[in-house]
C-alpha positions as CSV (number, residue, x, y, z in Angstrom):
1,X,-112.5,77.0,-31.3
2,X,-111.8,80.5,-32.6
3,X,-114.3,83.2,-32.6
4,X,-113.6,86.1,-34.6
5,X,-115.2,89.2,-32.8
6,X,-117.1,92.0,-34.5
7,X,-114.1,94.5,-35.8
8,X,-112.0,91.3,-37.4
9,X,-115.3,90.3,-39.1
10,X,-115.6,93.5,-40.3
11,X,-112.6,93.8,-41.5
12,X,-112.7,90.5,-43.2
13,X,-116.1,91.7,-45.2
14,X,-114.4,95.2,-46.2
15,X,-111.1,92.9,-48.0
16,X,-113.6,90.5,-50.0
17,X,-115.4,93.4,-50.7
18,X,-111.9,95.3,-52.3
19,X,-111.3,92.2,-53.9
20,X,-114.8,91.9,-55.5
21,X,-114.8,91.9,-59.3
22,X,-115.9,95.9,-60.7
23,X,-118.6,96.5,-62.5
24,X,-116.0,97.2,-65.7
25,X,-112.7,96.0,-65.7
26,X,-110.5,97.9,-67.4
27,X,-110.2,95.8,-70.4
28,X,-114.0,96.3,-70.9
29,X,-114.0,99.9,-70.7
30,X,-111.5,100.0,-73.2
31,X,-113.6,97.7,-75.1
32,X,-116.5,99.6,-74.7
33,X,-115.2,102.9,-75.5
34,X,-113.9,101.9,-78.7
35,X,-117.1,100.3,-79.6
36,X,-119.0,104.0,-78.5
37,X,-116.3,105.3,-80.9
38,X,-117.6,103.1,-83.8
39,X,-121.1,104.3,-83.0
40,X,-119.9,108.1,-83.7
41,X,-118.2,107.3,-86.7
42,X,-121.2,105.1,-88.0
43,X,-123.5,107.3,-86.5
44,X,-123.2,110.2,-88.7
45,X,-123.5,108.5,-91.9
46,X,-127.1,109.0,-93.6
47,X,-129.0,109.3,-97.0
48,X,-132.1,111.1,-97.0
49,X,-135.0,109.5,-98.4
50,X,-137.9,111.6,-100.1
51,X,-141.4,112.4,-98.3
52,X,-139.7,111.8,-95.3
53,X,-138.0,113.0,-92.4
54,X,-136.3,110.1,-91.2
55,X,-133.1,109.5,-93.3
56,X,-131.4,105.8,-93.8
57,X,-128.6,105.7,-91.2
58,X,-126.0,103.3,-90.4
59,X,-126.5,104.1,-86.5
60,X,-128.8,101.3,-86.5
61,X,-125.9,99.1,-88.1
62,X,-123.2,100.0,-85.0
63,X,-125.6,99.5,-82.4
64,X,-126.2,95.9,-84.0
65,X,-122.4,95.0,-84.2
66,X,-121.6,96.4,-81.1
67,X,-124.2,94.6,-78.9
68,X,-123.7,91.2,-80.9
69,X,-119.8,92.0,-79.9
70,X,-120.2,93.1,-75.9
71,X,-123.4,91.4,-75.1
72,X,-125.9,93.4,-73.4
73,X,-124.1,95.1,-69.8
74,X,-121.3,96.5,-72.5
75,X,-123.2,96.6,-75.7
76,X,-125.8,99.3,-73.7
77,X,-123.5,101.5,-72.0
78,X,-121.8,102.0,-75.5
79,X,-125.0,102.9,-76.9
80,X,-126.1,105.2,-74.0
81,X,-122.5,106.8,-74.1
82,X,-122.9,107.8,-77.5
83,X,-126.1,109.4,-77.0
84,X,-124.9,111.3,-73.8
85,X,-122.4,112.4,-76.0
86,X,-124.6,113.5,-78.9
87,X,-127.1,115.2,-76.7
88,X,-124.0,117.2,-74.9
89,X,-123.7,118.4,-78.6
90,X,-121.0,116.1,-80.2
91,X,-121.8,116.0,-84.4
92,X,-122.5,112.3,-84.0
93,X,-126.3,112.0,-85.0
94,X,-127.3,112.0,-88.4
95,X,-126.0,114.1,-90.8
96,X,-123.1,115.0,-87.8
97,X,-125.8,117.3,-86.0
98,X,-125.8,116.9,-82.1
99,X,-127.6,118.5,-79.2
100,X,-130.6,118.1,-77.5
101,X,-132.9,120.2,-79.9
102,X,-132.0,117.4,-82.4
103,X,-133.3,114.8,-79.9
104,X,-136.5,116.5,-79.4
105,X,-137.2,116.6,-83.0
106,X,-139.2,113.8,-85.6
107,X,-136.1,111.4,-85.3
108,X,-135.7,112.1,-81.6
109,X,-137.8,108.7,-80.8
110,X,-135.5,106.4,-82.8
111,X,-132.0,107.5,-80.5
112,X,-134.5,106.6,-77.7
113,X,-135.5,103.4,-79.2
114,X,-132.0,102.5,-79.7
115,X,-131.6,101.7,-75.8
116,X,-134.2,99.0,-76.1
117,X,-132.7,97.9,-79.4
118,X,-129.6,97.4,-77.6
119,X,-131.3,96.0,-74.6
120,X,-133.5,93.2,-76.4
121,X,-130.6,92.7,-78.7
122,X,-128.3,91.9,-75.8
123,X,-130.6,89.8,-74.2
124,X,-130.6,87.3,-76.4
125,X,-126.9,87.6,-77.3
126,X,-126.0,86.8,-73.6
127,X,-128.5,84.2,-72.7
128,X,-128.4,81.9,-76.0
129,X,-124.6,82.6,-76.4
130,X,-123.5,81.8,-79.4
131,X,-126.3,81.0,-81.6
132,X,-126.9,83.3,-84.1
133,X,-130.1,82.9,-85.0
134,X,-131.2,83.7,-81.3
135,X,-128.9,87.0,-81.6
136,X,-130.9,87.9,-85.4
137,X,-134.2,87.2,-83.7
138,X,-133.3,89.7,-80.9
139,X,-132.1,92.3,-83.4
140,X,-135.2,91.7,-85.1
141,X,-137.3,92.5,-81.8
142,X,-134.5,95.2,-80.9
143,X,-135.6,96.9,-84.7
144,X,-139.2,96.3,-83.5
145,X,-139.0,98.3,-80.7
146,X,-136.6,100.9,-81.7
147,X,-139.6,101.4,-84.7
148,X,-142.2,101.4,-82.2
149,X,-140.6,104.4,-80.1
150,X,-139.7,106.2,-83.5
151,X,-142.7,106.0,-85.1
152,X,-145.1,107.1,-81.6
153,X,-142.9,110.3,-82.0
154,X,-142.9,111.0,-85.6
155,X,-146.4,110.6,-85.6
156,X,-146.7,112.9,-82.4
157,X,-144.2,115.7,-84.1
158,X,-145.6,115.8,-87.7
159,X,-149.6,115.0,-86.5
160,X,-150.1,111.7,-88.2
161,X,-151.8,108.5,-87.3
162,X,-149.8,105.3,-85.9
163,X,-149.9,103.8,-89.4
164,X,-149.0,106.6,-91.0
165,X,-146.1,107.2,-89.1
166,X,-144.7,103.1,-90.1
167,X,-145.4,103.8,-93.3
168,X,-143.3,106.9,-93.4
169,X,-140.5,106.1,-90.8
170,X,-140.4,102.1,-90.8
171,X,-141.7,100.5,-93.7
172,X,-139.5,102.1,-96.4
173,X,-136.3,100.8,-94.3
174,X,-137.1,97.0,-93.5
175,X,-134.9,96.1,-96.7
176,X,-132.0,98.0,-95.6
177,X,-132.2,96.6,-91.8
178,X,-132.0,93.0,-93.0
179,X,-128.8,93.8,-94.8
180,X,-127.5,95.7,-91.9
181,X,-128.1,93.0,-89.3
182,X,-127.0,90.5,-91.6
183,X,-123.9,92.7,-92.1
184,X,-123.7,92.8,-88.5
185,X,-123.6,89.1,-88.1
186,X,-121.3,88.5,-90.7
187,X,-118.8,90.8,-89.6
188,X,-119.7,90.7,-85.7
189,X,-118.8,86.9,-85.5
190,X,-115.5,88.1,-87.0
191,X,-114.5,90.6,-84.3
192,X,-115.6,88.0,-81.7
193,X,-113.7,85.3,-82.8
194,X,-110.7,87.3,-83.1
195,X,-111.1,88.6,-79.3
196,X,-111.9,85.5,-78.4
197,X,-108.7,84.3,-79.1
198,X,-106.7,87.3,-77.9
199,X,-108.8,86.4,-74.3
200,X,-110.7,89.9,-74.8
201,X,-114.1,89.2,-74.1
């Protein structure tokens, strides 16, 4: 019987190791950098509201299509890179202001809720594949936690209570979210189906 000695089977782990699947093939870098580039252009976009500091933005819109596309691995490094980028001073936060001073200010605990948006979001996306009312009830919980981080820093920053801070910073935009994730769905399913059949995703 053959025995392999110690430098063959060494060798032998170091080629299954080189022929290992990355972490991103290049297809999904591509993929994910062109979904970071629809968070920058989407980013940006915001109507102020009055008596408040937190503006209606269609960030919240490209991280839901963009995790509902990628799933969560891809879906959260696009969302990470475009607030790497943002806080390197890109103009890709709302009302195309960058940096970390804007990060630190009232709104700064909504970019940081994003992550976990795109994280619960992704989540369900990934593990009920598919089903789209699974991937609206994690955007729902992904809104839910990107409001919870938001308004604990509003309410920090401008020295109001909890409740005050929802009522200034989340209440006003429940409306708009449910048109944005529905949005989201609509044209999400779209974009998948068509990569889908190109053998993108």
């Amino acid at each position: 019987m053959f025995r392999t000695g110690p430098k063959v089977s060494l060798i032998m782990r170091l080629s299954d190791n080189a022929t290992a699947r990355p972490f991103l093939t290049i297809r999904e870098i591509t993929l994910t950098a062109l979904m970071t580039a629809v968070i920058c252009v989407l980013g940006p976009v915001s109507f102020p509201i009055p008596l408040s500091p937190v503006p209606i933005s269609l960030g919240t819109l490209a991280i839901y299509l963009t995790v509902y596309v990628l799933g969560l691995k891809r879906g959260f490094i696009s969302c990470a890179a475009y607030l790497l980028l943002g806080a390197a001073g890109l103009p890709v936060f709302t009302g195309f202001t960058g940096g970390l001073a804007k990060m630190a200010g009232p709104t700064g605990g909504y970019m940081i809720g994003y992550l976990f948006m795109a994280a619960a979001e992704g989540w369900f996306v990934d593990h009920f594949h598919g089903k789209k009312l699974y991937a609206v009830a994690g955007m729902v919980i992904g809104t839910a936690f990107c409001y919870l981080f938001g308004s604990l820093w509003l309410a920090y920053q401008m020295h109001l209570t909890f409740s005050g801070a929802l009522a200034m910073g989340a209440v006003p935009y429940l409306p708009g979210d449910a048109a944005k994730i529905a949005i989201a769905l609509s044209f999400g399913s779209a974009v998948r189906y068509a990569l889908n059949r190109g053998n993108l995703l």
